[in-house]
N, C-alpha and C positions, 0 to 999 in steps of 0.2 A: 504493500500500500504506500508506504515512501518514497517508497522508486520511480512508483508512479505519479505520486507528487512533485517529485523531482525532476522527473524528466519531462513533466509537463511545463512548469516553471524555466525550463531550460530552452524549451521550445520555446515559450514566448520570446523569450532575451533574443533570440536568434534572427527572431522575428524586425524584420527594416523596420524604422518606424516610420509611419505614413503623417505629414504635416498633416494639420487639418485646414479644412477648407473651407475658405471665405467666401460668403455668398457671392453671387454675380455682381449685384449692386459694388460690392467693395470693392471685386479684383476688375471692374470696368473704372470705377470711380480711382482708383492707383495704376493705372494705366498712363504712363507719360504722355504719350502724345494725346491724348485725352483730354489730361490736365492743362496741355497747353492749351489747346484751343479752347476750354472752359473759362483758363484763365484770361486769353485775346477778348472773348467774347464779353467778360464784365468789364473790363478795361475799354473797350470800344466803346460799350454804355455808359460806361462815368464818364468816358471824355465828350460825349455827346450831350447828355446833360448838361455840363460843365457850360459847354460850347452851347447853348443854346441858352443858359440864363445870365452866362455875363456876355455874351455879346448882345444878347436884348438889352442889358445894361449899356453899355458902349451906343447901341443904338437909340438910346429913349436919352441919353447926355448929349449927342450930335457929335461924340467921337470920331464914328466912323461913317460914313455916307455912303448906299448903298447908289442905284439907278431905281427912279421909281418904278420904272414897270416891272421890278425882279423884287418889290418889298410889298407885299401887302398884307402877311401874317406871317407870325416867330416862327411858323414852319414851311413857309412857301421862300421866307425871305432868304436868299443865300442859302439856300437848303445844302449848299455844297458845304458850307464853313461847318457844321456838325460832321458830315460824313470825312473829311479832313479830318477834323480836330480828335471823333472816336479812332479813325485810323493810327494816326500818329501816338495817340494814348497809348490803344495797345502794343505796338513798336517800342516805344520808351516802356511802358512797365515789363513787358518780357529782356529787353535790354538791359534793362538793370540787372536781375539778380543772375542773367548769364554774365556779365560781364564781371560779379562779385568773385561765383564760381571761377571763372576763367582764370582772376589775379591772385584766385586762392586766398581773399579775404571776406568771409562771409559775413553781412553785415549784421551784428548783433545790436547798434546803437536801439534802446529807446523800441525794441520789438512786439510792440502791439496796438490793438486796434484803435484805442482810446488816443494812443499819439497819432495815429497814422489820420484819424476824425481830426484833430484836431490844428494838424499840419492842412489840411483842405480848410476848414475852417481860415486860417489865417493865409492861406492863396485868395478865398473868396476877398477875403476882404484886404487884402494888395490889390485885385483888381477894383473893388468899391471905391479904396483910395484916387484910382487912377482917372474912375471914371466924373468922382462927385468931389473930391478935396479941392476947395480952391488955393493955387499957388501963385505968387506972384509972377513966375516965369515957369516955363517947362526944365530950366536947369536946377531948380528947387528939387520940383515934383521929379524928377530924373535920380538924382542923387539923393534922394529921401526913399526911393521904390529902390534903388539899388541897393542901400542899407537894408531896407526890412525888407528884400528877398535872401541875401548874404545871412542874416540872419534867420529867416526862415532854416535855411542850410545847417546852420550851426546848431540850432534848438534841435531839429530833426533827423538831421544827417549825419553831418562830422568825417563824414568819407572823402577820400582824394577821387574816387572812384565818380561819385557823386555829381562831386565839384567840376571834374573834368567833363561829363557829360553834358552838365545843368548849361556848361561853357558852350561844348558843341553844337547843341541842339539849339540854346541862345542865336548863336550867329547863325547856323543852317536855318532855322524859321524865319529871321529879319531878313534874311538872302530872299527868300521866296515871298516873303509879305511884302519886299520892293520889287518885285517882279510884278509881283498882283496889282499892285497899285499903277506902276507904270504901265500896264497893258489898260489900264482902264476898268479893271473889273470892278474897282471899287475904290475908297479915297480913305484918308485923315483930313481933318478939320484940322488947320495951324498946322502942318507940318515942318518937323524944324530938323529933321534926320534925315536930311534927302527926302524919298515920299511921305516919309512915317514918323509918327512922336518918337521921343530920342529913348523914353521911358519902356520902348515895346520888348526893346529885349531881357528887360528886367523881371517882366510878364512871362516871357517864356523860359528862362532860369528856371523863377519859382516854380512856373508850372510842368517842367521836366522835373523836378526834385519833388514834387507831388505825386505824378503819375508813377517814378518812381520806388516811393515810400511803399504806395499802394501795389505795384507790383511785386516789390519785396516781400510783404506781409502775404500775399496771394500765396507765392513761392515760397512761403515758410509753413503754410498750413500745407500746401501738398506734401511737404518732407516730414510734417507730423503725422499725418497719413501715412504713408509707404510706408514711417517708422514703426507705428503701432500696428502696422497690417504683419511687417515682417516679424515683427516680436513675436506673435501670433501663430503667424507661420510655426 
């Protein structure tokens, strides 16, 4: 009767052991390329959003000047500047945290939702400043938005990674914003930067270091996934 105990016992040990298995929902939901596009696809939506309530801002200040037969509602007008502004989103936030990956420094600053809210929170209102602060001159309001976007960075960010992007993507959007404007698609009021206020690329600093944040944080919950999926495993 022992022996048979035993060698029953022995047979299990012998026995591979079979991970156990996560339902479908999981191992589709921890699936990378999945996640990317999951992730693209909220990122397109914030930046649309985004894009759609401060440039009604910009437009109801007389900032920017659209052609009238292309404005006659926040969704007909320049209906292009959202589907831009979501594309580029998701670009910049999947950029980010490959690009942390890539330098082999993953960003730990400040990693959660309450900062990453609250970093939007003060882009919204860099562009509020931009649109409703009155300034004596545009070299005021220029250097007042380049400070609290620098500091945006600092409170939120802290990365060279960051900073160098926030930089790129800065001059690469004021490249194309004087392209647009020079073709006629659309104008600045007062322009004092060649076509454009001098303040624009202080706008898209902050708002590369936002879309950013928010991508980072995207690409930190799918690694908390895969994490607990694999542990599991």
């Amino acid at each position: 009767m022992l022996l048979d105990v035993h060698k029953a016992m022995a047979d299990e040990d012998a026995q591979p052991s079979i991970p156990r298995k996560c339902g479908p929902y999981i191992s589709s939901v921890t699936s990378h390329s999945l996640n990317l596009m999951l992730r693209g696809v909220v990122l397109f939506l914030i930046g649309v959003f985004l894009a759609l309530v401060l440039n009604l801002l910009q437009i109801q200040r007389n900032v920017t000047l659209f052609p009238p037969d292309v404005i006659t509602s926040i969704f007909s007008s320049a209906w292009w500047v959202p589907l831009c502004c979501g594309t580029a989103s998701a670009v910049i936030g999947l950029l980010y945290p490959c690009m942390d990956k890539h330098l082999g420094e993953p960003h730990k600053f400040k990693r959660e939702w309450s900062s990453v809210m609250r970093c939007v929170a003060v882009f919204v209102g860099i562009n509020h400043a931009s649109a409703k602060v009155d300034f004596a001159n545009n070299i005021q309001l220029s250097l007042t938005l380049a400070a609290l976007s620098i500091g945006l960075w600092w409170t939120f960010d802290r990365s060279r990674s960051g900073f160098g992007l926030g930089i790129g993507i800065a001059f690469l959007a004021t490249v194309v914003t004087q392209l647009l404007v020079y073709n006629g698609v659309y104008q600045y009021t007062s322009p004092d930067f060649l076509y454009v206020r001098s303040w624009l690329p202080c706008i898209f600093f902050a708002g590369g270091i936002t879309m950013g944040n928010i991508g980072r944080q995207l690409a930190m919950y799918e690694c908390k996934v895969i994490a607990e999926k694999s542990h599991e495993d």
